[in-house]
BAVOTI-182060 format. One record per residue (C-alpha): residue in one letter; residue number from 1; x, y, z. Coordinates in Angstrom, 1 decimal, padded with zeros to 4 digits. Layout:
BEGIN
["a", NUM, [X, Y, Z]]
...
***
This chain:
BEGIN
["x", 1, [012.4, 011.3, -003.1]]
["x", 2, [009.1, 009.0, -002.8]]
["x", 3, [006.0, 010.9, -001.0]]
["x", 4, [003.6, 008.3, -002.5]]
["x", 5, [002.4, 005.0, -000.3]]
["x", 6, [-000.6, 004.6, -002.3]]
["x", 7, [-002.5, 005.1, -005.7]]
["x", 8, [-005.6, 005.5, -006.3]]
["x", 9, [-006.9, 004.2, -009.6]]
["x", 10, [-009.1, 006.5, -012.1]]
["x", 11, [-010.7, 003.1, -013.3]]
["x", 12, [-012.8, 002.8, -017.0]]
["x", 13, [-015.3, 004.8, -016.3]]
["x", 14, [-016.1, 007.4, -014.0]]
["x", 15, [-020.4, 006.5, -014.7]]
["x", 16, [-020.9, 004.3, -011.4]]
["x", 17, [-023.6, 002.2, -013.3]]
["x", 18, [-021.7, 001.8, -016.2]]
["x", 19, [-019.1, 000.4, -014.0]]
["x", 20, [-021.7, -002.2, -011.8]]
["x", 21, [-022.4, -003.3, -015.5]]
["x", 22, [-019.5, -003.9, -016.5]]
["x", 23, [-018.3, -005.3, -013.3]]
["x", 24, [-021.0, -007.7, -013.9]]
["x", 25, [-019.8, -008.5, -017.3]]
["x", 26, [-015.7, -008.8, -016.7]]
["x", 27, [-016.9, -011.3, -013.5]]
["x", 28, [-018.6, -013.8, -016.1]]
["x", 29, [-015.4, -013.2, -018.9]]
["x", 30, [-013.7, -014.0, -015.8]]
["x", 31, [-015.3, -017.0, -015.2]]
["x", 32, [-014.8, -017.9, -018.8]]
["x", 33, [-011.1, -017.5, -019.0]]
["x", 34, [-010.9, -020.0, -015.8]]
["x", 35, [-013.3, -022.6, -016.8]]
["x", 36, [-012.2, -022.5, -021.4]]
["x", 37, [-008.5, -022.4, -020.1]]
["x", 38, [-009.0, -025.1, -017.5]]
["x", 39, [-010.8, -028.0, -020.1]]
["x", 40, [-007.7, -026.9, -022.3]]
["x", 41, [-004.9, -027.5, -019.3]]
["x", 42, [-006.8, -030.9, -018.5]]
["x", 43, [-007.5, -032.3, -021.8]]
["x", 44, [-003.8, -031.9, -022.8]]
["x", 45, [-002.2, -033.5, -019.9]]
["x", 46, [-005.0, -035.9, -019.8]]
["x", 47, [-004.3, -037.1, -022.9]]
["x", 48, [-001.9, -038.3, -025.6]]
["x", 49, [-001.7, -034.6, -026.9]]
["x", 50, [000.9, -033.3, -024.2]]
["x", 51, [003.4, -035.4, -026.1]]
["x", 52, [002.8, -033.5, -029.3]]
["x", 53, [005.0, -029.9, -029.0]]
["x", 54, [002.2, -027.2, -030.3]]
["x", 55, [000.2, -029.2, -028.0]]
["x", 56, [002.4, -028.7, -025.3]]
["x", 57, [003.3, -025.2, -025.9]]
["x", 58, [-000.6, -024.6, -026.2]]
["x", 59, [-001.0, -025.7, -022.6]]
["x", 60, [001.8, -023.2, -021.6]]
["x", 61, [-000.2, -020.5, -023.2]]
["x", 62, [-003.2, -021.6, -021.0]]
["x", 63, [-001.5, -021.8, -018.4]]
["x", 64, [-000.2, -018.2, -018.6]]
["x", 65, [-003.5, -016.6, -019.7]]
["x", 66, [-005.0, -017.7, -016.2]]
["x", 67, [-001.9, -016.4, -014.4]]
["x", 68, [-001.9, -012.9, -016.7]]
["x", 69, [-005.5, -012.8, -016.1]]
["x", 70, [-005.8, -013.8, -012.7]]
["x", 71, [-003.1, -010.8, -011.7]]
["x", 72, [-005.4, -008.3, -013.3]]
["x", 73, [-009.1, -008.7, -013.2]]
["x", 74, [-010.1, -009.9, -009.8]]
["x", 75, [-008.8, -006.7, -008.9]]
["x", 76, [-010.7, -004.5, -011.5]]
["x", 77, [-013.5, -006.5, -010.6]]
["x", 78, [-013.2, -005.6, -007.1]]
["x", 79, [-012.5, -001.7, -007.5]]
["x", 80, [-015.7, -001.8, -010.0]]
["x", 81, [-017.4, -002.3, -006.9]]
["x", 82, [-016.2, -000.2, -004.8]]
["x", 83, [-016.0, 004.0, -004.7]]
["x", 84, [-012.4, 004.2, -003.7]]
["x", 85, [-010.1, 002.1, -006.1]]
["x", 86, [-006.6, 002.7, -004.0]]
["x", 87, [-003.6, 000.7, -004.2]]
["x", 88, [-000.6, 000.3, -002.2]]
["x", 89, [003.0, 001.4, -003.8]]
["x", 90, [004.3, -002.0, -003.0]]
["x", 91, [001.3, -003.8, -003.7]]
["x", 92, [001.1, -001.5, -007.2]]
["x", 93, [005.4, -002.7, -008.3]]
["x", 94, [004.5, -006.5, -007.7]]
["x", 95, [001.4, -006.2, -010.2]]
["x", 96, [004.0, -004.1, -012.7]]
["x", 97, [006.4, -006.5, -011.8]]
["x", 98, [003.9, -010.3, -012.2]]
["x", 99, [002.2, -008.7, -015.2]]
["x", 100, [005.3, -007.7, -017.2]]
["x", 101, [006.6, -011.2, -016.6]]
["x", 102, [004.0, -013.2, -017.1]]
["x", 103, [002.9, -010.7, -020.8]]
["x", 104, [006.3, -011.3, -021.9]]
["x", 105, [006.8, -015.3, -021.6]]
["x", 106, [003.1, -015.3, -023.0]]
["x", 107, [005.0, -013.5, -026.2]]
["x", 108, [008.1, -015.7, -025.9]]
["x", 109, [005.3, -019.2, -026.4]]
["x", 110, [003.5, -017.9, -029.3]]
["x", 111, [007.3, -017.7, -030.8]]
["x", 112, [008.0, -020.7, -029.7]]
["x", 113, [004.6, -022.0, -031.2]]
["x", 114, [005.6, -020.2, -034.7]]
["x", 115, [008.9, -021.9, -034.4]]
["x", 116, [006.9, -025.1, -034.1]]
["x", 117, [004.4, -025.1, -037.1]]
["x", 118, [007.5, -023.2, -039.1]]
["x", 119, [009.6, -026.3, -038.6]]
["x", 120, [006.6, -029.3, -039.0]]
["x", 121, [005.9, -027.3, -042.3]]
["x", 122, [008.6, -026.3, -044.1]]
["x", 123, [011.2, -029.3, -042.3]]
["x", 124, [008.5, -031.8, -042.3]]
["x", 125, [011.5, -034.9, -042.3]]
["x", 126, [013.3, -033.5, -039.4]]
["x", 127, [010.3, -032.3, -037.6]]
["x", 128, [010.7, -035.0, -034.9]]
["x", 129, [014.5, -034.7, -034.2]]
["x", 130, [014.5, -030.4, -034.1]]
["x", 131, [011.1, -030.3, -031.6]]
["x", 132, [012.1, -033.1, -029.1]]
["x", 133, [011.0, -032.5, -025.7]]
["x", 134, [014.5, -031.3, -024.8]]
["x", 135, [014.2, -028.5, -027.3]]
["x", 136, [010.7, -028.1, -026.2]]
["x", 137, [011.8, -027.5, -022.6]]
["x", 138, [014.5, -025.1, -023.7]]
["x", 139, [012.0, -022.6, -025.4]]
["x", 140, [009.8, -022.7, -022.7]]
["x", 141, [013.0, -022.1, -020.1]]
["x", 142, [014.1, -019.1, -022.5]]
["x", 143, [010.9, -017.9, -022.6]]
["x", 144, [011.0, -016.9, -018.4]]
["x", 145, [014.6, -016.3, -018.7]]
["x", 146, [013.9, -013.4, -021.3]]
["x", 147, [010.1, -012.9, -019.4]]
["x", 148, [012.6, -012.2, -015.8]]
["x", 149, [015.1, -009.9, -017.4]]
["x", 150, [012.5, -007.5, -018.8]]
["x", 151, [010.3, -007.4, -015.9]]
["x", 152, [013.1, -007.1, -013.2]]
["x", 153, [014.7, -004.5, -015.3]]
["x", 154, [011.5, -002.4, -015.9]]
["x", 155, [010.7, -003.1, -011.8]]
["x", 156, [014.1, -001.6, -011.2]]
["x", 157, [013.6, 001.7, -013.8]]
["x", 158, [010.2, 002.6, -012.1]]
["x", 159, [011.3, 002.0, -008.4]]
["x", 160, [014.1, 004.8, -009.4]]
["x", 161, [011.3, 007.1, -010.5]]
["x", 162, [010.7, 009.8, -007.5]]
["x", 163, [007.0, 009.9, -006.7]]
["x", 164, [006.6, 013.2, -004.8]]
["x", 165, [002.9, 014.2, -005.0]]
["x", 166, [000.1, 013.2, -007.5]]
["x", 167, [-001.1, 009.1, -007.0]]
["x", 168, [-003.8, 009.3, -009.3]]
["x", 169, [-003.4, 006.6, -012.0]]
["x", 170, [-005.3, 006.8, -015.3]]
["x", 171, [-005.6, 003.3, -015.5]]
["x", 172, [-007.2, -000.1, -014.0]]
["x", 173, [-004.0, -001.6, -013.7]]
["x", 174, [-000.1, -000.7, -013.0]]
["x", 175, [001.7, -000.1, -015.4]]
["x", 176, [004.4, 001.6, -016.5]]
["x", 177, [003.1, 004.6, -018.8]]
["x", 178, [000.3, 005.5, -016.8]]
["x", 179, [002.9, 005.7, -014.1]]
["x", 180, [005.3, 007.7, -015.9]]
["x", 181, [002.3, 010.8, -015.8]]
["x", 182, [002.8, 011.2, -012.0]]
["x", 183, [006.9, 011.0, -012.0]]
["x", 184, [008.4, 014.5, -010.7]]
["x", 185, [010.7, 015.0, -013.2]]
["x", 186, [011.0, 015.3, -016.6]]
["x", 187, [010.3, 011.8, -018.4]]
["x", 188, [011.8, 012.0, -021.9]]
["x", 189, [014.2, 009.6, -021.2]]
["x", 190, [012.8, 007.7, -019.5]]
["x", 191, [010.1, 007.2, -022.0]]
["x", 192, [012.4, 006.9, -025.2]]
["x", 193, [013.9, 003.8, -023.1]]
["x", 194, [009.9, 002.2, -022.6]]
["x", 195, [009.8, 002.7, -026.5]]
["x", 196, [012.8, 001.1, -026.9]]
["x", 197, [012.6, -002.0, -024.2]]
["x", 198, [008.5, -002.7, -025.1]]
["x", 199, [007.2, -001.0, -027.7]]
["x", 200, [009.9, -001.6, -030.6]]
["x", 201, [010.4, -004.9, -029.1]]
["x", 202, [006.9, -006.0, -029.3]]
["x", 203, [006.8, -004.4, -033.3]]
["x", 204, [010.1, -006.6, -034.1]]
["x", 205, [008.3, -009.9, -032.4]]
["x", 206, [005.6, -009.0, -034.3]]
["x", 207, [006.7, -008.3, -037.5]]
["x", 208, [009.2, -011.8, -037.0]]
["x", 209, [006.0, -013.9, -036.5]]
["x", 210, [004.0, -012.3, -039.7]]
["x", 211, [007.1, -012.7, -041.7]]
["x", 212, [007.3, -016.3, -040.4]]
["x", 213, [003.9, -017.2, -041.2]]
["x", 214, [004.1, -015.7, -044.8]]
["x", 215, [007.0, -018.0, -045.3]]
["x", 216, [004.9, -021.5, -044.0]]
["x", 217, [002.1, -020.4, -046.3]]
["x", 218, [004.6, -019.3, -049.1]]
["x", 219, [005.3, -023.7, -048.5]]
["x", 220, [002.4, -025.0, -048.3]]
["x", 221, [002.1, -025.3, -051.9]]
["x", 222, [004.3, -028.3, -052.5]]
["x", 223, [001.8, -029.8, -050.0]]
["x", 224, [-001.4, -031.4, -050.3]]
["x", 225, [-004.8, -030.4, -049.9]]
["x", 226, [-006.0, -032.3, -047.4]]
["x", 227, [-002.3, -031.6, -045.4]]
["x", 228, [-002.9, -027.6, -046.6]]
["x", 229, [-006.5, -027.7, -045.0]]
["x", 230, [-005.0, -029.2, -041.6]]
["x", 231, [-002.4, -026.6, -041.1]]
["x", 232, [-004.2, -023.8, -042.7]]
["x", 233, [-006.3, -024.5, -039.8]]
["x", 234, [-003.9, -024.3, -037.3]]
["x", 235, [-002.3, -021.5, -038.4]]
["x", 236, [-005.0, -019.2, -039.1]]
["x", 237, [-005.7, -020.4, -035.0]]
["x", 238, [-002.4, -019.2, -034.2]]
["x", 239, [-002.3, -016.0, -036.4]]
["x", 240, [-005.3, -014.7, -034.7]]
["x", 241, [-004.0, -015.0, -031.6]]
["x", 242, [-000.8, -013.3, -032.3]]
["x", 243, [-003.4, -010.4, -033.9]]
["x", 244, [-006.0, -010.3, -030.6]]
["x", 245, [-002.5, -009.8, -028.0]]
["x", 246, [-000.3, -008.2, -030.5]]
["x", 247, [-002.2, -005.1, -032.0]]
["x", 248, [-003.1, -003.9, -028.7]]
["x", 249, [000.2, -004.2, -027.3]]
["x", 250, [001.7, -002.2, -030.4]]
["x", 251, [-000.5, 000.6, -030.1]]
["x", 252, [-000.2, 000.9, -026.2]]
["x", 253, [003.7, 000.7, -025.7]]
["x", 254, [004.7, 002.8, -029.1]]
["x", 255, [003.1, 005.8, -028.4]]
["x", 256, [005.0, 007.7, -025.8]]
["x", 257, [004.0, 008.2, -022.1]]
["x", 258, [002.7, 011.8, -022.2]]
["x", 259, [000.2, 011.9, -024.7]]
["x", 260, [-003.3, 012.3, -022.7]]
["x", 261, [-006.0, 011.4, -026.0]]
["x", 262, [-003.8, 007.9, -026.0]]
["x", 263, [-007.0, 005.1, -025.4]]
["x", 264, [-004.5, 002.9, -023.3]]
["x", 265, [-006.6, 001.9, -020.3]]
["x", 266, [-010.2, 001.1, -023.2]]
["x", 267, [-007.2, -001.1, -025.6]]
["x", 268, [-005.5, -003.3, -023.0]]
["x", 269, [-008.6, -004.6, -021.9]]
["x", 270, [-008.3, -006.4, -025.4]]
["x", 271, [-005.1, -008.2, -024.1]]
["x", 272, [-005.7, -008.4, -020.4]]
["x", 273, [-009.6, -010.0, -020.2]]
["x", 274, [-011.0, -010.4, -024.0]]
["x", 275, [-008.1, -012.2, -025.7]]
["x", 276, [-007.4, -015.0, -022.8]]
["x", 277, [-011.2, -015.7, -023.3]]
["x", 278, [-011.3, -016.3, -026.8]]
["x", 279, [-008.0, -018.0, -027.0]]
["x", 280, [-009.3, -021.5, -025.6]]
["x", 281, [-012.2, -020.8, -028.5]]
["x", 282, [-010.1, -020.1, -031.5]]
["x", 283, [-007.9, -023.3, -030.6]]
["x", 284, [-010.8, -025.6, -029.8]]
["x", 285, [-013.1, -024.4, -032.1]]
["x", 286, [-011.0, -024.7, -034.9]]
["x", 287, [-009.2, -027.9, -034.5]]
["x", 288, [-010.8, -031.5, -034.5]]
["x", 289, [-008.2, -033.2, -032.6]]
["x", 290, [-008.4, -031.0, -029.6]]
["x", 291, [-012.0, -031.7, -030.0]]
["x", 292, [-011.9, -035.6, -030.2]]
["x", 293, [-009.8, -035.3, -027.2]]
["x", 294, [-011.6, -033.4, -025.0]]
["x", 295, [-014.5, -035.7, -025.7]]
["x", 296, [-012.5, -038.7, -025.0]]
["x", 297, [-011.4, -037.4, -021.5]]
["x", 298, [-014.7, -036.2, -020.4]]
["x", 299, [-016.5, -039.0, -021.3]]
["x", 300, [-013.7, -041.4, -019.5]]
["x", 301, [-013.6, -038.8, -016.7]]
["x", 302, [-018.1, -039.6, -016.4]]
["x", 303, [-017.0, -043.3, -016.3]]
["x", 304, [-014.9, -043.3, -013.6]]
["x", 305, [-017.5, -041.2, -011.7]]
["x", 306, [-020.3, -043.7, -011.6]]
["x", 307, [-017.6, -046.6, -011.4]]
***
């Protein structure tokens, strides 16, 4: 039985300035993850880079850090400035639903992006003929066939959940633990099985991509130090990364539902808003060709202005 229509969120904060300062502050990190994942998106397919596959996975990552993002804040922006923070139930499963899928083929590209700096390291010879653009394509399909099956699956657990009186959520967003506190019934299962599905499955991706990068590092040594320098570089990029989205996720989805000193609303902020704006500064910042790039394509993009 479902009594609920709507929730209501709890929000961050229950300090109403606090909240019009911070509402202040998530609009400009906002504004950040457009504009930084933007110059990405259009310097890669603007240039020779898109034909290169961590470039091209790169600009899948961009493009799913707006899409993650853009699901989430504009509405915690919007409830920040505003008293009552309510949501509808169908409203509420599309953001579970949008938000799952587009957090898990985020995870499945920065696998795909290990796979890619595992192979041009330790297979430098066959580099060319394992990442072709075929093989690129069929990563980035996997990665919303597995992204689908987990969200429609999690979408299917929680609309089979009986909502019957409280609508509070603990949270900014929906999601499924904080939902899980205002099921009817006993949630035990239930929350043995988000364990299982997220958490462990997060801690195994996780542990996969640190053992992976162990392993190129392990061969950079027959390389040399001008080549060790170059993808030092870009793995140190990718290992943060993996660290900023990973960490947070680990700690949120291991834990089980019930526990109420859990800090899950204060850590996912780390992977909703803070992590897709420092991701286009940890892969520009870091790497000179992105940077000779984006210079080429803004300075012909100026040219053709005053043409």
């Amino acid at each position: 039985q479902n009594n609920v229509t709507e929730f209501v969120f709890m929000g961050l904060w229950e300090n109403r300035q606090l909240e019009l300062l911070f509402l202040v502050l998530f609009l400009l990190c906002y504004l950040a993850v457009l504009m930084g994942n933007f110059i990405i998106l259009l310097t890669i397919t603007c240039s020779h880079l898109i034909e290169q596959p961590m470039y091209y996975f790169l600009c899948h990552l961009s493009l799913m850090d707006l899409c993650y993002t853009s699901t989430v804040v504009p509405r915690l922006i919007r409830d920040l400035g505003t008293a009552r923070k309510n949501i509808s139930y169908n409203n509420c499963m599309t953001q579970l639903f949008t938000a799952h899928l587009l957090a898990a083929v985020e995870i499945f590209i920065l696998v795909s992006m290990a796979v890619d700096r595992y192979v041009a390291i330790v297979k430098p010879l066959h580099y060319m003929l394992i990442m072709n653009r075929r093989e690129c394509n069929v990563l980035v399909f996997v990665a919303w066939g597995v992204g689908f099956w987990h969200s429609v699956t999690l979408l299917l657990m929680v609309l089979s959940l009986p909502f019957c009186g409280p609508n509070q959520i603990d949270h900014y967003i929906c999601d499924v633990k904080p939902l899980l506190k205002l099921v009817c019934k006993d949630i035990h299962v239930v929350s043995i099985l988000v364990i299982a599905k997220s958490g462990m499955v997060v801690v195994v991706i996780f542990l996969v991509l640190v053992a992976s990068y162990i392993v190129i590092l392990y061969n950079l040594r027959t390389h040399s130090s001008a080549g060790r320098r170059k993808a030092l570089s870009t793995c140190s990029s990718h290992v943060m990364v993996v660290i900023l989205f990973f960490v947070p996720c680990i700690y949120i989805y291991v834990l089980p539902a019930g526990r109420s000193e859990n800090k899950d609303k204060e850590n996912s902020v780390f992977y909703t808003v803070i992590a897709p704006m420092l991701n286009p500064l940890i892969y520009t910042l870091r790497n000179m060709e992105m940077k000779i790039s984006m210079g080429k394509v803004w300075s012909k993009m100026v040219h053709s202005e005053f043409k």
